[in-house]
C-alpha positions as a printed Julia matrix, in Angstrom:
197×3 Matrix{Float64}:
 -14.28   27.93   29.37
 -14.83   25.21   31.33
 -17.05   23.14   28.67
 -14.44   24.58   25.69
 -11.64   22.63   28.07
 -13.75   19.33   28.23
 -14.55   19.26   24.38
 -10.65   19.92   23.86
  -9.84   17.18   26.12
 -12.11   14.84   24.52
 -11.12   16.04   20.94
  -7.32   15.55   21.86
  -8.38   11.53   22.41
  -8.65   11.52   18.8
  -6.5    14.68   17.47
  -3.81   14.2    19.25
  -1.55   16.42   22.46
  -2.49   20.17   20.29
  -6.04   20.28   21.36
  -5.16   18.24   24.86
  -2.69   20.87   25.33
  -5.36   23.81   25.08
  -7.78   21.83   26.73
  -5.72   21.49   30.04
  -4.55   25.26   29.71
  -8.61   26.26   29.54
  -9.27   23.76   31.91
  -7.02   25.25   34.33
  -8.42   28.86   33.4
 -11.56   27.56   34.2
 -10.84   25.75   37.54
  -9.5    28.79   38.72
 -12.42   31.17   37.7
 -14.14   28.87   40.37
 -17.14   28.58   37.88
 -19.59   26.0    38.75
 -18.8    23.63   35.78
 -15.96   22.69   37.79
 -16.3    19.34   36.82
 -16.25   19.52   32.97
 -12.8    21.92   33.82
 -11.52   19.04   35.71
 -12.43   16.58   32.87
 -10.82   18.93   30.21
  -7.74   19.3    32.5
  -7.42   14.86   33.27
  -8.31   14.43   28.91
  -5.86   16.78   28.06
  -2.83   15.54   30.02
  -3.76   12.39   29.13
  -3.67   12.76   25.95
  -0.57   14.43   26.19
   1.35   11.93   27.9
  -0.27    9.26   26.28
   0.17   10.47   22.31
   3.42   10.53   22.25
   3.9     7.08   23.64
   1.53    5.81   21.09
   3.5     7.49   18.26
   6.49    5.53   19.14
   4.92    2.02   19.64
   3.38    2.65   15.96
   6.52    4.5    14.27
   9.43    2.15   15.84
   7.98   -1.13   14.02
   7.44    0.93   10.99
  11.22    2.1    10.93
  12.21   -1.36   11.32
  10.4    -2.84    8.44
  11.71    0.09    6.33
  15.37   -0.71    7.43
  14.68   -4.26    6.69
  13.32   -3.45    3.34
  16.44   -1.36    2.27
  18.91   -4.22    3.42
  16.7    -6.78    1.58
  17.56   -4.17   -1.65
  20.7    -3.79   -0.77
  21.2    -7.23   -1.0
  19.38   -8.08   -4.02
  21.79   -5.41   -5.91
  24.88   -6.95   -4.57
  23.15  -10.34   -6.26
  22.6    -8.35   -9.23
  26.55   -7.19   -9.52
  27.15  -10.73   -8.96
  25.06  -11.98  -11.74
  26.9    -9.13  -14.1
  30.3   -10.53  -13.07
  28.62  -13.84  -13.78
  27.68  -12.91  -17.25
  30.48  -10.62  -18.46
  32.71  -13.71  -17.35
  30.74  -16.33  -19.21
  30.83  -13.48  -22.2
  34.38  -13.55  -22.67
  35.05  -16.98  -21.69
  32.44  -19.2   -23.07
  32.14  -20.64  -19.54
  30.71  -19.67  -16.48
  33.02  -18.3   -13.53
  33.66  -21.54  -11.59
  34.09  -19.7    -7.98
  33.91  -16.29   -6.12
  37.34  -16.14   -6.11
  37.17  -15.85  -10.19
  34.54  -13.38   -9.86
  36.76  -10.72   -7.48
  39.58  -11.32   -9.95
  37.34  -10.41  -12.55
  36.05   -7.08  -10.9
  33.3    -7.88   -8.85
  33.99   -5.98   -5.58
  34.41   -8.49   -2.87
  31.63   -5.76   -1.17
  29.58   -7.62   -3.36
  29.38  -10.83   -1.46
  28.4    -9.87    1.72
  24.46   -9.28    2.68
  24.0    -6.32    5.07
  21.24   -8.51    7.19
  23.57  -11.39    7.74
  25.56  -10.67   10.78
  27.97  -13.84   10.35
  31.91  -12.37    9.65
  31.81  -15.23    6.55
  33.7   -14.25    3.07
  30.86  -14.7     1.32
  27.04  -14.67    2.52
  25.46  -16.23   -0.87
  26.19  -19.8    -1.65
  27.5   -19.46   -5.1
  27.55  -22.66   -7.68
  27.85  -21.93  -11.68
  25.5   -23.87  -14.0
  26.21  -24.76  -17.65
  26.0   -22.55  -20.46
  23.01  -24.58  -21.63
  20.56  -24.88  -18.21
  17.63  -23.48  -18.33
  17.06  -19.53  -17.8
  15.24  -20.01  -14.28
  18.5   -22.09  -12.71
  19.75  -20.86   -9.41
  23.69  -20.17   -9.54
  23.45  -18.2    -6.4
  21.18  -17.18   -3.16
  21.55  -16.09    0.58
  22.21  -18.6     3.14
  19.83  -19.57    5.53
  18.56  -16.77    7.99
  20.91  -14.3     6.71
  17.6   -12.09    6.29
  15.33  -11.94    9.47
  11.76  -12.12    7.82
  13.0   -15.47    6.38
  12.96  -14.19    2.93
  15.93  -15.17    0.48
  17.18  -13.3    -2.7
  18.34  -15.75   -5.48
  20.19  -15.41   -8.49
  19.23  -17.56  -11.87
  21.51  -18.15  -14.59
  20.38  -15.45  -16.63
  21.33  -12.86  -14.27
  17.59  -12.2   -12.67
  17.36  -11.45   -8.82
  14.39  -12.49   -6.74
  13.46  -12.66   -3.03
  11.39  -15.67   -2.28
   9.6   -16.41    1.15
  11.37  -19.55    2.33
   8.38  -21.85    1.48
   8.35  -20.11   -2.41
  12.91  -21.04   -2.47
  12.22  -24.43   -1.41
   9.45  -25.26   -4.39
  11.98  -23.43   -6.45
  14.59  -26.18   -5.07
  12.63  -29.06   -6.14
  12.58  -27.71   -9.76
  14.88  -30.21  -12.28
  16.67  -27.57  -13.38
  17.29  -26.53   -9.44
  18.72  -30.19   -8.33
  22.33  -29.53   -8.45
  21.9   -26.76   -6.85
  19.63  -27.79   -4.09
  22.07  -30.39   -3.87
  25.29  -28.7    -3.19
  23.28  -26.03   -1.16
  21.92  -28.85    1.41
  25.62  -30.04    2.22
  26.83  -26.73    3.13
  23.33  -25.84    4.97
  22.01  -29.21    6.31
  18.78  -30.13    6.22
């Protein structure tokens, strides 16, 4: 028993608290039996309770980073479909009216929940967290007419909305090149006054 409680002990290391758990109930057995492997039952009895205490610790430290990054992940959605209704709004409006909308305001008039506007990562109490500027009906299909502020998503990523009603998230180095695009200035323009630099 006693060597079946140190190969449990050392098999729980790697296996996790089930074999530990085994280990230190054999190891006990064994210690008790007063056999004279008393140290490999003393060995199977520390392993096991190590790995029991120790496991479950581990599990957390690897599982609470992991639930993070999946929470951020879902807001980062979440926030790319509120762009999305945005750029529907944006489309149906310019549809019917041979003009883009020129404001939010327009675009919650026009049915696009008010919901809409606000990103779930951005923890700011503002009316709207996208900066929001129309384009012509003529600018190019990759033109920005919306996109997060700045640091409204914590991994520095930004979702963007072009003209033609696609939704992107860009790192913040990937928006910026997008920024110095022709097509872009106006927008990186009007987005630098209400930002800074």
């Amino acid at each position: 028993m006693a060597v079946a409680a140190l190969v449990l002990g050392l098999c729980s290391l790697i296996m996790g608290p089930v074999p530990g758990l085994i280990g230190l109930i054999l190891g006990i057995v064994a210690l008790a039996q007063k056999t004279l492997r008393r140290g490999m039952a003393i060995t199977g009895i520390v392993t096991g309770t190590v790995s029991l205490l120790l496991m479950p610790a581990l599990l957390v430290a690897i599982l609470v980073p992991a639930f993070r990054h999946g929470r951020n992940s879902a807001r980062i959605s979440v926030c790319a479909a509120n762009l999305n209704s945005i750029g529907k709004g944006y489309l149906i409006y310019a549809a019917k009216y041979d003009t883009p909308p020129p404001d939010i305001d327009t675009l919650i008039r026009q049915g696009t929940a008010a919901k809409a506007f606000q990103c779930p990562s951005a923890r700011t109490g503002r009316r709207s967290d996208y900066f929001y500027l129309p384009a012509g009906g003529d600018a190019d299909p990759l033109t920005i007419i919306a996109c997060d502020f700045k640091g409204n998503h914590p991994d520095g990523t930004r979702s963007v909305l072009t003209h033609t009603g696609m939704v992107r998230t860009l790192s913040e180095a990937a928006f910026q090149v997008e920024l110095t695009q022709p097509y872009n200035a106006a927008f990186a323009e009007a987005l630098r006054k209400v930002e800074g630099p």
